[in-house]
C-alpha positions in Angstrom: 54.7 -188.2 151.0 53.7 -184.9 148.6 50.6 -184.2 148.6 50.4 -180.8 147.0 52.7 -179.6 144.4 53.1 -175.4 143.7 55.0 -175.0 140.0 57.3 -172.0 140.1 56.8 -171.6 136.3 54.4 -171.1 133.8 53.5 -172.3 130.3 53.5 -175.5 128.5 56.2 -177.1 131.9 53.5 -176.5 134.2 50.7 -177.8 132.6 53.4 -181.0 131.8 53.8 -181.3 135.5 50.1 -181.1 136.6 49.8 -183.8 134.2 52.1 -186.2 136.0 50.7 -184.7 139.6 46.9 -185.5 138.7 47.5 -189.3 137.7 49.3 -189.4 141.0 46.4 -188.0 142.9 48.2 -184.9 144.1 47.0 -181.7 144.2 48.0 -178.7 142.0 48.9 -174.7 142.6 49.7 -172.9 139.7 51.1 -169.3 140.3 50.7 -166.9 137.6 51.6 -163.0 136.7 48.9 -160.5 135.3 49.6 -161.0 131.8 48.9 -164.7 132.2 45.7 -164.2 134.7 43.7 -166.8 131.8 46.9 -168.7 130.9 46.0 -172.5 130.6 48.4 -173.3 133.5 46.3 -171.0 136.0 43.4 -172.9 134.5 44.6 -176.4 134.7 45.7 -176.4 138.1 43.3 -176.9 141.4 44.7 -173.9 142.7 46.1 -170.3 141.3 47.9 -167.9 143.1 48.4 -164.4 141.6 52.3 -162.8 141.8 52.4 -158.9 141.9 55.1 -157.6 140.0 57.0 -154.7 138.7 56.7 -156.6 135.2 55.2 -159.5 133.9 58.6 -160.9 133.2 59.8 -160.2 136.4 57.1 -162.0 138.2 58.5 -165.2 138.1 61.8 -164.6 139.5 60.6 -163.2 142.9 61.4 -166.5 144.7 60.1 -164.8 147.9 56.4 -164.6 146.9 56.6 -167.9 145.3 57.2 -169.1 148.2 54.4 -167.0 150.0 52.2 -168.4 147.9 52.8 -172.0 149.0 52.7 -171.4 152.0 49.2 -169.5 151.3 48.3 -172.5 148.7 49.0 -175.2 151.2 51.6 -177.1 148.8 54.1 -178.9 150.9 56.3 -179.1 147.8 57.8 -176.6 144.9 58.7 -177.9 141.5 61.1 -175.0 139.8 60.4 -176.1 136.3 62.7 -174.8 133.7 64.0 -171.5 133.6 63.1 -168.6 135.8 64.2 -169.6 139.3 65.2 -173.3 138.3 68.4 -173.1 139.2 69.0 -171.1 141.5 70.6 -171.9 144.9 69.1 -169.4 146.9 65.5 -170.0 145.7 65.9 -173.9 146.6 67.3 -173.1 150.1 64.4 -170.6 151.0 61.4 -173.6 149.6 63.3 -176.3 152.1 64.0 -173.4 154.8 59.8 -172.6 154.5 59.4 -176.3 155.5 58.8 -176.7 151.6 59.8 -180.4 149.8 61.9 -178.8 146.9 61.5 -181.1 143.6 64.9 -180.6 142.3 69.1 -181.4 143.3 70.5 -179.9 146.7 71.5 -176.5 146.6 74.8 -177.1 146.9 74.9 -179.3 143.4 73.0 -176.3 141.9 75.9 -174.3 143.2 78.1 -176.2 141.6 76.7 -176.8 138.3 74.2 -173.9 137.7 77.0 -171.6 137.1 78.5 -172.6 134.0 82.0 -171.5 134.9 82.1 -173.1 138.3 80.8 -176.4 135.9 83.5 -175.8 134.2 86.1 -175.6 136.7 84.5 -178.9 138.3 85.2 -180.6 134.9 88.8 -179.4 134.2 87.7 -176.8 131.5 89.2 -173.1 132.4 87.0 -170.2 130.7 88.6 -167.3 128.4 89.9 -164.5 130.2 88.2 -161.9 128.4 90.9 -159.1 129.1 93.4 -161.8 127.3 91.4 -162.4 123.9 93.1 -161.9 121.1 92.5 -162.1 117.5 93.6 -165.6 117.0 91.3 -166.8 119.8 88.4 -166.0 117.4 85.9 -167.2 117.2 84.2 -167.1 121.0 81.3 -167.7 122.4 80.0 -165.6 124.3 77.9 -167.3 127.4 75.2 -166.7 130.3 76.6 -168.0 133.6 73.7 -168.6 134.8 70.6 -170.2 133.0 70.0 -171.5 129.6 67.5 -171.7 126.6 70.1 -169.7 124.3 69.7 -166.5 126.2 73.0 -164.4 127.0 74.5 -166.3 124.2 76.3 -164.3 121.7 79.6 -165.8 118.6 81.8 -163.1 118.2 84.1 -163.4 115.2 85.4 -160.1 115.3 87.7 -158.3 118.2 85.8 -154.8 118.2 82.7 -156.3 118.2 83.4 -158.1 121.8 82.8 -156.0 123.8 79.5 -154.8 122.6 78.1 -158.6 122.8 79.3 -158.7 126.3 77.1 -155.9 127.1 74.0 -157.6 125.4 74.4 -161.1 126.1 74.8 -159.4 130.3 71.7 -157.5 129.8 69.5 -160.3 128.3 71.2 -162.6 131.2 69.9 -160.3 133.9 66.2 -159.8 132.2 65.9 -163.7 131.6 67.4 -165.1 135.1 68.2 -162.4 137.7 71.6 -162.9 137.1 73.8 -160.9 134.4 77.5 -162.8 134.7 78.3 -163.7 131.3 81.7 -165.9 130.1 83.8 -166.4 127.4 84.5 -169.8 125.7 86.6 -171.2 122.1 83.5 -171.1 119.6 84.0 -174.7 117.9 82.7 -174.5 114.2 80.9 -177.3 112.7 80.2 -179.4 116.3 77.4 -181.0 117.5 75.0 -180.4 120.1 75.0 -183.9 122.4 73.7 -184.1 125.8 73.5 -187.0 128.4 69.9 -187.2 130.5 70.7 -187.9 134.0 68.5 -188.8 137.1 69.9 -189.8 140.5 68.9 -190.5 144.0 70.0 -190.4 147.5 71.4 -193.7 147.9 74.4 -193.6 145.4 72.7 -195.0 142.2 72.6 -192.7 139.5 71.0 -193.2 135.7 72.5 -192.2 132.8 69.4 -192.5 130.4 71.0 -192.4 126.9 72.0 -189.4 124.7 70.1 -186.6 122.9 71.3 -185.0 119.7 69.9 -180.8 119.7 72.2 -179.3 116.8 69.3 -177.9 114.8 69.2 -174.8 116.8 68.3 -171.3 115.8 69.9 -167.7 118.0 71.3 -170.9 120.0 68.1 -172.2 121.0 66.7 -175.4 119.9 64.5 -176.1 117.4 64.7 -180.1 116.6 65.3 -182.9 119.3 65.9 -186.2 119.2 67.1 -189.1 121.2 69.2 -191.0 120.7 72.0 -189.1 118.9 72.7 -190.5 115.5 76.2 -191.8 114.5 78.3 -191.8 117.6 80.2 -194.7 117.8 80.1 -196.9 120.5 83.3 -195.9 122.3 82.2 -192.2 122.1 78.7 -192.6 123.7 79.8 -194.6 125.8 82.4 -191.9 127.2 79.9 -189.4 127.2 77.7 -191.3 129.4 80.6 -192.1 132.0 81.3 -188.1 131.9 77.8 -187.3 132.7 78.0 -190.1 135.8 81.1 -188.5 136.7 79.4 -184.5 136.7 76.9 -186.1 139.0 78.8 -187.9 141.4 81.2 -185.1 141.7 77.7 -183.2 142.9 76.1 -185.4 145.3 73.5 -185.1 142.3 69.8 -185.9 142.9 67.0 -185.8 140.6 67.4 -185.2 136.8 69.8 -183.3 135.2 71.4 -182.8 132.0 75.0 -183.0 130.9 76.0 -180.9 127.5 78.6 -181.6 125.2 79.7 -180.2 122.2 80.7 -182.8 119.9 83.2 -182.7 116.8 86.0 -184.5 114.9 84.6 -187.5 117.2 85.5 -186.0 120.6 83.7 -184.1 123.2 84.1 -181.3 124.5 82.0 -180.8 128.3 79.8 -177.5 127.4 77.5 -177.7 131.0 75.3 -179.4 133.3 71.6 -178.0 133.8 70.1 -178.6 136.7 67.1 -179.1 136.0 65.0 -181.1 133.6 64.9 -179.6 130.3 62.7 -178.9 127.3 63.2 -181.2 125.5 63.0 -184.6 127.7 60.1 -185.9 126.3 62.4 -187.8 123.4 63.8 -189.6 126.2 60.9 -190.5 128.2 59.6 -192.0 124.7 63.0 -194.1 124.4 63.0 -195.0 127.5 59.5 -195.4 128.8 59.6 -193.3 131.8 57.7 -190.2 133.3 60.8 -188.3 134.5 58.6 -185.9 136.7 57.3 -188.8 138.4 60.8 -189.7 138.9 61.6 -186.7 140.2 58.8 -186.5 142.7 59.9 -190.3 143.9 63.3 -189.4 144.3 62.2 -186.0 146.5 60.2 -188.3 148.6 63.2 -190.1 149.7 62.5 -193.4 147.3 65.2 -195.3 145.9 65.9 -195.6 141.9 66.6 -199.2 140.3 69.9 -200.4 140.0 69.5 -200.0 136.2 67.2 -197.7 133.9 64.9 -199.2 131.7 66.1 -200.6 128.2 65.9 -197.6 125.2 63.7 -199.0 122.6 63.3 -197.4 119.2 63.8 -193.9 118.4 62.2 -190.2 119.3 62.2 -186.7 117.6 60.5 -183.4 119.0 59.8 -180.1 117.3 59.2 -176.9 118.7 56.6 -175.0 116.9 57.4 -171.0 117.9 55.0 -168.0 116.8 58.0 -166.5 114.9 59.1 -166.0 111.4 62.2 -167.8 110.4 62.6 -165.9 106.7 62.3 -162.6 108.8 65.4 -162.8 111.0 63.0 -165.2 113.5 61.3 -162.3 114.4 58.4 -163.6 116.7 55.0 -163.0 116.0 51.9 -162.2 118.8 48.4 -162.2 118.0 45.6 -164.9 118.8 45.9 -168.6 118.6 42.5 -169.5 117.2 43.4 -173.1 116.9 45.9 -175.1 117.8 45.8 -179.0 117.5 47.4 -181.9 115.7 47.0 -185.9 115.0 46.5 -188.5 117.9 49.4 -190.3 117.1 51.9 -187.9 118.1 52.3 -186.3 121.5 51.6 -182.4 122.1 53.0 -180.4 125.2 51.2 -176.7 125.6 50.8 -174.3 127.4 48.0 -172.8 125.2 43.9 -173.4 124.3 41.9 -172.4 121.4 41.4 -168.3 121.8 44.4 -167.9 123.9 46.4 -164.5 123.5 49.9 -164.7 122.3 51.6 -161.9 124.0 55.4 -160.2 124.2 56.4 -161.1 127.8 57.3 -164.4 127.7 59.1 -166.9 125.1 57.5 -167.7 121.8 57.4 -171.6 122.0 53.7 -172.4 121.4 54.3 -176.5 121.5 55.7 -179.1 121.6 55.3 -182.0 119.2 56.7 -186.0 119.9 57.0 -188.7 117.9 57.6 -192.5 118.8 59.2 -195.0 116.3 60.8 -198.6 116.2 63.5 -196.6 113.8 64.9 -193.3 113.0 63.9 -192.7 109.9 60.3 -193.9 110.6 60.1 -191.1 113.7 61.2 -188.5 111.3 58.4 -189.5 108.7 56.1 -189.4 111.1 56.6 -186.6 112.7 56.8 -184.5 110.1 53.6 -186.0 108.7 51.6 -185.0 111.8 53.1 -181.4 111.6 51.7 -181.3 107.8 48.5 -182.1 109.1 48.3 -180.2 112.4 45.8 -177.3 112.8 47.8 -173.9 113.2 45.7 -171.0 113.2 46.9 -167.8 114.8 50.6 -165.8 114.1 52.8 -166.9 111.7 55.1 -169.8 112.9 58.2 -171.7 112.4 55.7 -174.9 111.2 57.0 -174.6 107.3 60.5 -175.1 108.7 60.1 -177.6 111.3 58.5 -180.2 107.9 61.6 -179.3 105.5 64.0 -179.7 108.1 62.7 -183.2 109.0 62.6 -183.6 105.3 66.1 -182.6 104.5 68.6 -184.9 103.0 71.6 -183.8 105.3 69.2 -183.9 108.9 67.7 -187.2 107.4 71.5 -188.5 107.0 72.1 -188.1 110.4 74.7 -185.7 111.9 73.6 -182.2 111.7 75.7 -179.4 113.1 74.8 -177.1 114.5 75.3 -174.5 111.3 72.1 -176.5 109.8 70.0 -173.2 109.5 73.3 -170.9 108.6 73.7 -173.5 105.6 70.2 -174.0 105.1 67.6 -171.6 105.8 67.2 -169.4 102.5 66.0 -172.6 101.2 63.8 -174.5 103.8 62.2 -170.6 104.2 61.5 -170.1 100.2 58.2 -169.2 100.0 56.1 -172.3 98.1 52.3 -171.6 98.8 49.5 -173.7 97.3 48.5 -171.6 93.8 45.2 -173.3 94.3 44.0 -171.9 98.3 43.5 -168.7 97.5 40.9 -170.3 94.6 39.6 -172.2 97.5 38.9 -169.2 100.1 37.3 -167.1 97.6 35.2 -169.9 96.9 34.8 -171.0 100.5 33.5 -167.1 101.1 31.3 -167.4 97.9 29.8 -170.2 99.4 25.7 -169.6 99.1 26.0 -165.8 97.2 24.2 -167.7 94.0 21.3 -167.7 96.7 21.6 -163.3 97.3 21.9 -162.4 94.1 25.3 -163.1 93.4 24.8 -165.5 89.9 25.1 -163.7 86.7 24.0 -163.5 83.9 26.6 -162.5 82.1 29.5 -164.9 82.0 32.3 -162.8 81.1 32.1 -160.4 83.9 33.7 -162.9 86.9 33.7 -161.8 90.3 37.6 -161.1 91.8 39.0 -161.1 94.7 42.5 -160.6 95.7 44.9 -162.6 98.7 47.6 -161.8 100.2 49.6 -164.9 101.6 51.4 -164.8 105.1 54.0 -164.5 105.3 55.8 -163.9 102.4 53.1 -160.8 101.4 52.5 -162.4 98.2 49.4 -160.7 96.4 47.0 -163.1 94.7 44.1 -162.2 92.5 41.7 -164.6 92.3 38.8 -165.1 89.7 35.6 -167.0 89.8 31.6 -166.8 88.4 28.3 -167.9 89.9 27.0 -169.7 87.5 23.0 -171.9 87.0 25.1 -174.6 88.1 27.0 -173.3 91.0 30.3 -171.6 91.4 32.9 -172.3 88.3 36.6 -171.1 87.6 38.7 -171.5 85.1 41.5 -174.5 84.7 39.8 -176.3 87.6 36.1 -178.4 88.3 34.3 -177.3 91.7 33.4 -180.5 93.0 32.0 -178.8 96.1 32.2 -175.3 97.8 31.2 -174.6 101.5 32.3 -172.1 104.3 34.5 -174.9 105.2 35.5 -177.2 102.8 36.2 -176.9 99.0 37.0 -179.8 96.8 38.5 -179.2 93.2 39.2 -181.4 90.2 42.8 -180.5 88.7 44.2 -182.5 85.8 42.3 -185.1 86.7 43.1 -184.9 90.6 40.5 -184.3 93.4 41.9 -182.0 96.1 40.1 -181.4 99.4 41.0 -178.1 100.9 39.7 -177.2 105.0 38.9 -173.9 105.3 39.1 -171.6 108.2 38.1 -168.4 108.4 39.1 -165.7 111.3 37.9 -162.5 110.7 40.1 -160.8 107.3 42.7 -164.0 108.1 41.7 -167.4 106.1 43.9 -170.4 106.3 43.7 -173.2 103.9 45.4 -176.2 104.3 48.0 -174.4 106.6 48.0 -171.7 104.3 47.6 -168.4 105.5 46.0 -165.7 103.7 44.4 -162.0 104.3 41.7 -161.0 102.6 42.3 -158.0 100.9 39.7 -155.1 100.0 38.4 -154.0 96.8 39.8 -150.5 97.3 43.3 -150.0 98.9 43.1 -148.2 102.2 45.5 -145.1 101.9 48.8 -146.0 103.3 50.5 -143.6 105.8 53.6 -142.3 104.3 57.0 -142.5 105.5 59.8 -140.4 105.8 62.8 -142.4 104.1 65.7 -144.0 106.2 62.4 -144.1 109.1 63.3 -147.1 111.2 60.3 -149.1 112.3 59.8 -151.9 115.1 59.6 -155.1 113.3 58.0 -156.9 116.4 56.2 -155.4 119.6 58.3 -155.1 122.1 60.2 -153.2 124.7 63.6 -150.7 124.1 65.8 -151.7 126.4 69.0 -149.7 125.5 70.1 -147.4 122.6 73.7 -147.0 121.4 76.0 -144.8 123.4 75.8 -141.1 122.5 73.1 -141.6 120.0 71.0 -138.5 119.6 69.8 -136.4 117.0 72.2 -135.0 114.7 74.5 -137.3 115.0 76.4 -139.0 112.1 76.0 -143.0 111.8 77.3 -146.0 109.5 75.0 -148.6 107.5 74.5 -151.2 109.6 75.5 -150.2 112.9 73.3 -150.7 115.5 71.3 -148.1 117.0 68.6 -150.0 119.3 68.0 -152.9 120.9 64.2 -154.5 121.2 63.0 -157.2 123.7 60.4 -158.9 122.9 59.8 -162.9 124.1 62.8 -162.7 126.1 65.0 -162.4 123.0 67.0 -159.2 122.1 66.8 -158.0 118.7 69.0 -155.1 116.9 67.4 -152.6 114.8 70.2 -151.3 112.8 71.2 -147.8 110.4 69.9 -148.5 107.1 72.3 -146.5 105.7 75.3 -143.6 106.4 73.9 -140.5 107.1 72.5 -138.3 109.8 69.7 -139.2 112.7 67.4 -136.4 112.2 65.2 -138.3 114.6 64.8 -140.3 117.7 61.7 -141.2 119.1 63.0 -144.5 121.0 64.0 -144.6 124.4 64.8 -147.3 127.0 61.7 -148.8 129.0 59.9 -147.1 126.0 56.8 -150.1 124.9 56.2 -149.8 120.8 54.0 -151.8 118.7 54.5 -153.4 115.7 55.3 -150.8 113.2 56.1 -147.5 115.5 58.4 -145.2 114.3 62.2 -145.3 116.1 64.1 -143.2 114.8 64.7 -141.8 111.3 68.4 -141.5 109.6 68.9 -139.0 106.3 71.0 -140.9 104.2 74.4 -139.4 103.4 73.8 -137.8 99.6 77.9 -136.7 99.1 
């Protein structure tokens, strides 16, 4: 029997699996890198262990001193997570080889199904040869072999531009999963993303535990879960099911698993089976009223499943809430998450507290938020409610997006493809603040300055202040007057005005507003705003065509042959940033020369740090 579980991961799945291993009674070891020395996972556990490393995001894929530190820990079991090292053969064979329970399929399934290409082999499905692509093959997809999460994942619609995305999507393989084998496969426009939850044991009886519809994706990661998929007919879920058996029996599968499909003019198409249980399996332990780590622990402990899984009831949706911006190419955000929290009626999975650091090493998923409902549309309303309501203080996020996707008419219809956000996202992005929050933080900071001398006598001299909103950079200026009777502006009635809380009457309407301040940030009502000063600092001035990071980050490659002096096109790319475990271009602004080049690879830059600079072509 386990008695001590080590988590070779970090984050939000670690603190999920502590969860399941304290109502069991058994003991937890969370192992952690030195940019997560306070993470919430090396807090929650009974035990940490720190991993030297090179790099913070290398840490986690030294299988060898994971397994030290098990050893060191007294764990007799290793659960791999998701990501990192969770499916990799050799990492599963040295945790059984150390003596070590390993919480996950054999090796040899892993083997089989962890590389996509062998998966695909195993299900009939021959990649792309890349050196035989030709134009009419267009689009492809360009794929990790190993790994998942949307990383190594590149469409390329045009022939020149393949073998470039090659090179990426191999780099970001190797910096994600040790691994930098990439593949090719057809690019299906218009399909959706369906996947199969599977959990198995030793004795033959494997569960295939409904189906989960992920098209709302953005960079090929996902953004909106929910299970089941809405639509499919009955024939087709029920073939996807007996496919998903199939992939598992063909394994000698134990444990969970996930089967991916891509599906479109009502047939599917076998994309690849993860190993491992995946982000987003909360929507089916909601359906179907399981704890799939506590599965997985039974079924590592040699104990048999039921004959049958549990009966689905109702209907599940989960959003992940990133520290990104969505309007700004997705560009993730760091900073401090001051707050974080959101109604009881919906579930939240985190790896973060109040005050915790959001840093550059690691992905920008902050949470996880489920909902539960008897129907569809009820799970979408609620959900959506509770993220309207939630408490996000810190870097921008994707929370805006995540409530006018759920509210959409096409997502709400059922059947999204996965182009939702190509279709979509100028509009679900369009900036639409509150006019009346920036009222309500000035007033919230006024709160008391009748008191200090701040009423006057004079009325038409009001006191102003100016906002700028986050994170469309909207200015605001905002006017107000202390008067005998307390603080007054025009259009509205101040009901009340604290530090905290401001209540105006509009029209006839009384509006409660919760105010937050954090230092010059103030967010009302989810809105967030930076207080401006009176006086405009002077702004450095830049050289024109001067690229600057748009995120921290590290270079990890520049074009070929780029140097100064030489001559470049608008739009081609010059250098690639990694921050969060996602590549990002930073591209020529326009033709010209580059009289300047201050990036180079393994090179770390802030937010804002000057590139390179190209003199625009004047002929």
């Amino acid at each position: 029997m386990i008695t001590s579980v080590l988590v070779a991961n970090r984050g939000e799945i670690a603190c999920r699996v502590f969860r399941t291993c304290a109502e069991l009674g058994i003991r937890t070891v969370a192992v952690y890198s030195d940019a997560d020395e306070d993470a919430l996972h090396a807090r929650a556990a009974d035990v940490a262990v720190r991993l030297p490393g090179a790099s913070p995001a290398e840490t986690y894929l030294r299988g060898d001193l994971i397994v030290k530190a098990a050893l060191a820990a007294g764990a007799d079991a290793v659960h791999p997570g998701y990501g990192f090292l969770s499916e990799n053969a050799d990492f599963a064979r040295a945790v059984a080889d150390a003596g070590l329970t390993w919480i996950g399929p054999p090796p040899e399934a892993i083997e089989a199904m962890a590389s996509k290409t062998r998966a695909k082999e195993l299900m009939g499905v021959e990649p792309l040869k890349t050196a035989d692509i030709a134009a009419g093959d267009l689009p492809v997809l360009v794929k990790a072999a190993a790994g998942g999460g949307g990383r190594g994942m590149r469409v390329v619609r045009e022939l020149a531009d393949l073998d470039e995305q090659l090179a990426a999507a191999g780099a970001e393989a190797l910096s994600a999963f040790g691994d930098g084998e990439v593949f090719v496969e057809p690019y299906i426009e218009g399909g959706r993303h369906v996947e199969v939850q599977v959990m198995a044991d030793a004795y033959g009886t494997v569960w295939a535990l409904g189906t989960r519809d992920c098209s709302l994706q953005r960079r090929h990661q996902k953004v909106i879960e929910e299970a089941p998929a809405p639509g499919l007919t009955p024939e087709l879920e029920a073939s996807l099911r007996e496919m998903a058996v199939r992939a598992a029996r063909a394994t000698d599968y134990r444990g969970a698993g996930t089967v991916e499909f891509l599906v479109a003019d009502g047939k599917a198409h076998f994309l690849e089976m993860n190993t491992r249980l995946q982000v987003e399996h909360p929507v089916t332990e909601a359906v179907f009223g399981v704890d799939l780590v506590a599965l997985q622990l039974r079924v590592a402990e040699g104990e048999p499943l039921d004959e049958e899984p549990p009966v689905a009831r109702g209907h599940s949706v989960e959003a992940r809430l990133y520290a990104e911006d969505p309007a700004a190419d997705w560009a993730p955000q760091t900073g401090t998450l001051h707050r974080l929290s959101v109604p009881e009626a919906v579930r939240l999975d985190t790896g973060f507290t109040d005050g915790d650091p959001i840093g550059v090493h690691y992905d920008a998923m902050l949470a996880k938020v489920v909902a539960h409902a008897p129907t569809r549309a009820e799970a979408l309303r609620k959900l959506a409610g509770a993220l309207e309501r939630a408490v996000v203080h810190g870097p921008v996020t994707n929370r805006e997006l995540l409530v006018r996707s759920l509210r959409h008419d096409e997502f709400i219809a059922g059947g999204a493809d996965t182009g939702f956000y190509d279709r979509h996202l100028a509009a679900l992005t369009a900036p639409s603040p509150d006019p009346y929050a920036p009222l309500a933080a000035a007033l919230a900071d006024a709160h008391g300055r009748s008191r200090f001398g701040g009423w006057r006598n004079v009325a038409s001299q009001p006191q102003v202040k100016h906002y700028r909103t986050e994170p469309d950079g909207a200015d605001h200026e905002v006017r107000y007057r202390h008067t005998r009777d307390g603080l007054a502006a025009d259009g509205v009635r101040v009901v009340r005005a604290t530090p905290t809380l401001v209540v105006l009457e509009v029209d006839g309407v009384v509006r409660k507003f919760d105010v937050a301040a954090h230092g010059e940030r103030v967010y009302v009502n989810g809105v967030a705003l930076t207080a401006l000063p009176r006086l405009p600092e002077p702004v450095a001035r830049r050289e024109p065509g001067s690229l600057l990071a748009p995120m921290p980050g590290t270079v990890v490659r520049i074009a070929e042959g780029l140097a100064e002096g030489v001559t470049v096109a608008a739009g081609q790319p010059l250098i690639w940033l990694e921050a969060m475990k996602m590549e990002h271009r930073v591209t020529a602004p326009a033709s010209g020369t580059l009289t300047a080049l201050h990036a180079a690879p393994g090179r770390q830059v802030e937010v804002g740090a000057l590139l390179a600079v190209v003199q625009e072509d004047q002929s």
